[in-house]
N, C-alpha and C positions, 0 to 999 in steps of 0.2 A: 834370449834377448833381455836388454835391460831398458826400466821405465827412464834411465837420466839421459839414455841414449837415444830412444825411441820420440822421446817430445823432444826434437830442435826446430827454434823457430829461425834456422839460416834458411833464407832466401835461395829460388833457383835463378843461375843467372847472374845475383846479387854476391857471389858470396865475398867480394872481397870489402862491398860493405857492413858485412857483419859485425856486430858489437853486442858479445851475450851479456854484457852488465849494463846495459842498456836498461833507464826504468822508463815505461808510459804506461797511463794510464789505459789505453789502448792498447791492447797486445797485438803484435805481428799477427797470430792465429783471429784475432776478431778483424785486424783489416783483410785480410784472406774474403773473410764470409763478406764483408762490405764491398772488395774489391768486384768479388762475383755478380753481387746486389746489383751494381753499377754497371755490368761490364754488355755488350751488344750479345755476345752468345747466347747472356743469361735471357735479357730481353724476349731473342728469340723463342724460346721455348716453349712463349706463351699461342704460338701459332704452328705447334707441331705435334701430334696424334700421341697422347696414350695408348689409350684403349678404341673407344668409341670412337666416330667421327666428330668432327670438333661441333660446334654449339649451332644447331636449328634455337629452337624454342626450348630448350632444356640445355641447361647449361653443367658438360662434363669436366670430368679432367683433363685437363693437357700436361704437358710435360713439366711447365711453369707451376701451377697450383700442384700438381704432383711432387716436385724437388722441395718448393715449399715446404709441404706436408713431413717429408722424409726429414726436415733438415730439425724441425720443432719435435719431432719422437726421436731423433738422434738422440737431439741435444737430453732430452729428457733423462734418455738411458745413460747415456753417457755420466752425466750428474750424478745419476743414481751409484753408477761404478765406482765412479771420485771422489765419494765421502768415504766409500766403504776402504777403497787402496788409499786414501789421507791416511785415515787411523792404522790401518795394518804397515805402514810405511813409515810413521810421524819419527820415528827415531833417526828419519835418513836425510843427511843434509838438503838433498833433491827434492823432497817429500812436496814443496810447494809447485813442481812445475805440475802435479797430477791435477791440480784447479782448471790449466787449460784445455783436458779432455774433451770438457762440452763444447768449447770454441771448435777444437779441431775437428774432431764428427760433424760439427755443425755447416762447417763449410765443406766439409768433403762431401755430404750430403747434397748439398747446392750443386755439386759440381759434375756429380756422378752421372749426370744425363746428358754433358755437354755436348758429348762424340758423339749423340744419338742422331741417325739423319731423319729425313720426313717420313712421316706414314708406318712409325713405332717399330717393331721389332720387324716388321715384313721388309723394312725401308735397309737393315743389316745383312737380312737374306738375300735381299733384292741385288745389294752392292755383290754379297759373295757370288752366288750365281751367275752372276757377269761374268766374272770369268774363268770361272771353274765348270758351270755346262753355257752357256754362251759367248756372242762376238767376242770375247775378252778370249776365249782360248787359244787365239791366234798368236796373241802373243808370249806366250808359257817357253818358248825357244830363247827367248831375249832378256829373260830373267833369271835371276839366281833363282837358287833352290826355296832360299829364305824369305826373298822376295815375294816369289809367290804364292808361300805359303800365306805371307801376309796378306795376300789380295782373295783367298779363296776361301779366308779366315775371316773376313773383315769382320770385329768385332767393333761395338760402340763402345765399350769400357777403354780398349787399347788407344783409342780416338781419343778420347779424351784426356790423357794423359797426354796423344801430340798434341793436343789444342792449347791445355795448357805449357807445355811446354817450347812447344815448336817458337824459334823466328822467326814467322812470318817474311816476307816480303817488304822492306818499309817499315817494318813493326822492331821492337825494343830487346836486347837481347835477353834470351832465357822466359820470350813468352809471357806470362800473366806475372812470373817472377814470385810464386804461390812459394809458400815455408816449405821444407823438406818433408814434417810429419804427415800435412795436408796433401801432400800429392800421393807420399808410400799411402794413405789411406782411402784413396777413390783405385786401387788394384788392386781389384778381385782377386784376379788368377794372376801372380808374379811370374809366370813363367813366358819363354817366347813363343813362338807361331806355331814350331814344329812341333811342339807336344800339348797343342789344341788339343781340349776333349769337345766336342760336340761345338765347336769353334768357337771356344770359348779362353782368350787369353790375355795376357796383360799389355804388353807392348809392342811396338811396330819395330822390325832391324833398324830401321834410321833413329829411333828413339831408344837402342839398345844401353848403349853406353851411359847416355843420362838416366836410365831407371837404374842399372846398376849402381851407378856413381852415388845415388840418394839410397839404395838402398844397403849399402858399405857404409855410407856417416853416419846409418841408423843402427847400423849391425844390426839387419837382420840376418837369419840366418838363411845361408846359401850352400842348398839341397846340391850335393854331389850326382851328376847324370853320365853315365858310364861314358858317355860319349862327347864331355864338356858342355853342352849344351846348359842355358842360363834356367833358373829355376830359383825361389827362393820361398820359403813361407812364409804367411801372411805377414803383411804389421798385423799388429795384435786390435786397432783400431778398425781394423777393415770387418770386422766380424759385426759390430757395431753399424757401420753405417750399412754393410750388408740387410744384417735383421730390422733397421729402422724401413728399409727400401723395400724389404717383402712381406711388413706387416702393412704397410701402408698401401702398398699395388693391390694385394691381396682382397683388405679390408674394404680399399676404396671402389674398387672397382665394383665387387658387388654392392655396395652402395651406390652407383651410378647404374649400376644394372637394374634396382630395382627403381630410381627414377624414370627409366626407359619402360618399365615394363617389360623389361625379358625376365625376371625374376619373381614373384608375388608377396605382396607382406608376411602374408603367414610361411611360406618359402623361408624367406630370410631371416623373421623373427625366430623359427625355431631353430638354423642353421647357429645365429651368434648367440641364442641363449644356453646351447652346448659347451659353451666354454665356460658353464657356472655350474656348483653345486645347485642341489633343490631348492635349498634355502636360499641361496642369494637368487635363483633363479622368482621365486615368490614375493620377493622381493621387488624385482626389477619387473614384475608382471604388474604389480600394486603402481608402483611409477608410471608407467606403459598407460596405465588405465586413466590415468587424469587424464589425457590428450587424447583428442581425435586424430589428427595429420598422420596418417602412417608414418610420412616421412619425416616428423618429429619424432615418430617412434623410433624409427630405424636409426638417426643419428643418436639416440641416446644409447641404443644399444651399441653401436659404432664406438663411441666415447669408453663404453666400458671395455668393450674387447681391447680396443689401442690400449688402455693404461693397464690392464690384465698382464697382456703380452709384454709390454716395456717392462714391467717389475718381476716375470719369469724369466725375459731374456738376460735380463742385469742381475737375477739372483746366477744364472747359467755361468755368466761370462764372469763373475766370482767365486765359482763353483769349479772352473776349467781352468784360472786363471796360468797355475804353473803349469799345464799341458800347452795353453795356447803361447806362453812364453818361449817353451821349449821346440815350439813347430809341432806339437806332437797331435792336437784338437782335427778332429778330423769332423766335416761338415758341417753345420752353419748351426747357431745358437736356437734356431726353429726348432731344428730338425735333432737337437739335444734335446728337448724336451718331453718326456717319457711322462706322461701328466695329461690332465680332464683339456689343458689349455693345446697342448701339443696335438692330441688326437682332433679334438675343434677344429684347429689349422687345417691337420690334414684332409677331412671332411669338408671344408672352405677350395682347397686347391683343386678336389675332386670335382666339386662343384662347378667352378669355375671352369677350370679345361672341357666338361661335358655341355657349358649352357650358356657362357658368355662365351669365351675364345672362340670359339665355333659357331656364336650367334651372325645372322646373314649381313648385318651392316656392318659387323667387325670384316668380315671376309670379303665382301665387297669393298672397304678399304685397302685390303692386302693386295686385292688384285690390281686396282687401279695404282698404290705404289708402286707395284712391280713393275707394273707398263711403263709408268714415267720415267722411275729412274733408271731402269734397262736403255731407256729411249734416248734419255740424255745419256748417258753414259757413250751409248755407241756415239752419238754425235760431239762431244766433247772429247774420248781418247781418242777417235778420228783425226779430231781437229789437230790433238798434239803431237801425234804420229807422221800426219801428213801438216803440217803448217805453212806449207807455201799454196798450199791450193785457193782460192777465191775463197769458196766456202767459210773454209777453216780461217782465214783471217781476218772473214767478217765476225764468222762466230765466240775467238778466240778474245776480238774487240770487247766482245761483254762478259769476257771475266774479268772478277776484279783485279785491280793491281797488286792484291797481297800472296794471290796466289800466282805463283811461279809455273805458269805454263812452258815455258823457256830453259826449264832449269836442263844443266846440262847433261842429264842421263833420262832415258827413257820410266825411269821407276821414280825417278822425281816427277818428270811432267805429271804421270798416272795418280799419284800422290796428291798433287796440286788437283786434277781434276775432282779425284774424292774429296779432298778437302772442301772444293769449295761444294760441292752436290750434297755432302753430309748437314754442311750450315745451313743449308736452305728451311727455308719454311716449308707447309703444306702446301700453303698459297701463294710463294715465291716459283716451288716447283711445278705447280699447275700451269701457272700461267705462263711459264718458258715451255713447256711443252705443248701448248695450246699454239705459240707466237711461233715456235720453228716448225708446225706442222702446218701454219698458214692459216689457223683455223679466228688467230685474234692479231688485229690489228691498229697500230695508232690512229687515234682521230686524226682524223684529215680537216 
């Protein structure tokens, strides 16, 4: 893959208004990040589960302060990358498009959580489940192969990419209309449904052609599958906003673990001061000590682990550069790190999965997700399957109009129903399952 190819700031949707000798002061790649800033999706976010349950008297992360977070360490590393490929490239006519690296991580960052629906990662399993062991099985006869795979696949990353990409209903053609680099770099896994690992993939069959289409202007490179089947390796940018997104989930979360109290200071403290020699650890003990607040403690130590990791992962991603150009980088710029900072992580993720993931109020969210959205689910493809019944065209009244209940194949209406369950809030999806179960009702 090449760097003059890989940064285009053509428009999707837009392209026949493209103009690459275009000057603004504003680059295409920072109205990206702006357009997101602005946009209802992004809005939403801020009323839809991380980790914890959203804010009693202590106030967590949500998806919102999370994408924030991802998009400020993006940006950082990314910067870090782009002075270093300036100078090793300055001879190349192109040499000036690598300036916009931190823009673009930066909004792909933003972005990468769009497709996530309510109640966090349970809220993806909840959708897949539907119909791979629930009410959704029934209809597995009425679908393509590919089709289904994408519904029993549901991932949030591949969502995202239709969110921004899809027409909506009413809405503008080509979606958010986001630059080409920015979209190849919020897909993880470029590949389609059927060669999920762990239901893990990039796009949806209806969205097949357009990931391609962007992914051919960008030449990337496009992995041969004995059986044609679509596949491609990474943009080279995706590894970036990957490691921005798992230093920060990572980090953050035990930091709001130990505002909860499922974690202990001395827990924590000695967990992030494993990512320092003795020395700087002596150091950072001498700092610690002016302050009483624990939790003054813990974000200093926070502060240092993030900048630790951002300047390992950006020495990594200069380190890899011609493997990851070539397709050839296998697993994430973490998980490259054979180093004090590297084993740190991995003793963080341990931790994690044994003490937060499994903690009773994270798990009690999962389960209440799963209830809801199984709940709506069955009551909304109902409605689209059967639409003439009473029921279903009272219920079908309160979708919006952008989603295409109506549309004319059975995997569009199903589409339209996820669409619109995925956008919901926490506390949009509560309260519609409260209201059709009879349990809440308007003032009278």
């Amino acid at each position: 893959m090449k760097w003059d190819r890989l940064i285009n700031d053509k428009r999707f949707g837009l392209e026949h208004y493209h103009d690459p000798k275009k000057s603004n002061i504003r680059t295409d790649f920072r109205r990206d990040y702006d357009r997101l800033v602005f946009s209802s999706p992004f809005r939403r976010l801020q009323n839809k589960t991380q980790v914890f349950p959203l804010p009693g008297s202590i106030f967590v992360h949500n998806r919102l302060t999370h994408s924030i977070e991802v998009a400020c360490v993006g940006k950082s590393m990314a910067d870090e990358i782009a002075i270093v490929l300036a100078e090793k490239y300055a001879d190349r006519p192109w040499h000036n498009l690598l300036s916009h690296i931190g823009d673009i991580v930066a909004a792909a960052c933003l972005a990468h959580d769009l497709g996530n629906p309510p109640f966090g990662h349970s809220g993806e399993r909840a959708i897949a489940t539907f119909f791979s062991e629930g009410a959704g099985r029934s209809l597995r006869g009425q679908l393509t192969d590919s089709q289904w795979s994408d519904l029993i696949n549901f991932e949030g990353n591949a969502n995202a990419f239709r969110l921004l990409t899809h027409s909506f209903k009413g809405r503008r053609e080509g979606g958010f209309a986001m630059t080409y680099s920015t979209l190849a770099s919020i897909v993880k896994y470029p590949f389609e449904s059927s060669l999920a690992k762990n239901g893990k993939f990039g796009f949806f069959t209806s969205e097949q052609d357009d990931f391609v289409m962007v992914a051919e202007e960008l030449g990337m490179l496009r992995i041969n599958e004995p059986d044609g089947r679509i596949r491609y390796a990474r943009h080279p940018l995706v590894y970036i906003v990957e490691a921005a997104d798992d230093i920060c989930y990572e980090i953050m979360d035990i930091e709001d673990a130990h505002k909860l109290k499922i974690l202990g200071s001395e827990e924590v403290i000695e967990l992030l001061l494993n990512y320092f020699d003795s020395e700087q650890q002596h150091h950072m003990t001498d700092v610690m000590n002016r302050v009483d607040d624990p939790n003054e403690k813990i974000a200093y130590l926070r502060s240092c682990v993030i900048g630790v990791l951002v300047r390992r992962c950006a020495e990594s991603f200069i380190a890899n550069e011609d493997r990851i150009l070539a397709g050839a980088f296998k697993g994430s710029l973490l998980q490259s790190l054979d180093s004090i900072e590297g084993r740190a992580y991995s003793r963080c993720n341990d931790l994690s999965w044994d003490k937060i993931y499994r903690a009773s109020d994270v798990v009690d969210i999962e389960l209440a997700g799963n209830r809801i959205i199984t709940f709506l689910l069955e009551k909304l493809v109902g409605a689209v399957v059967s639409p003439d019944l009473n029921y279903s065209r009272l219920l079908l009244s309160k979708v919006p109009r952008q989603y295409d209940v109506a549309a004319p194949t059975l995997f569009g209406k199903i589409q339209a129903v996820i669409d619109h369950v995925s956008a919901m809030t926490d506390v949009y999806a509560l309260d519609l399952f409260r209201k059709l179960n009879g349990l809440s009702l308007p003032a009278v």
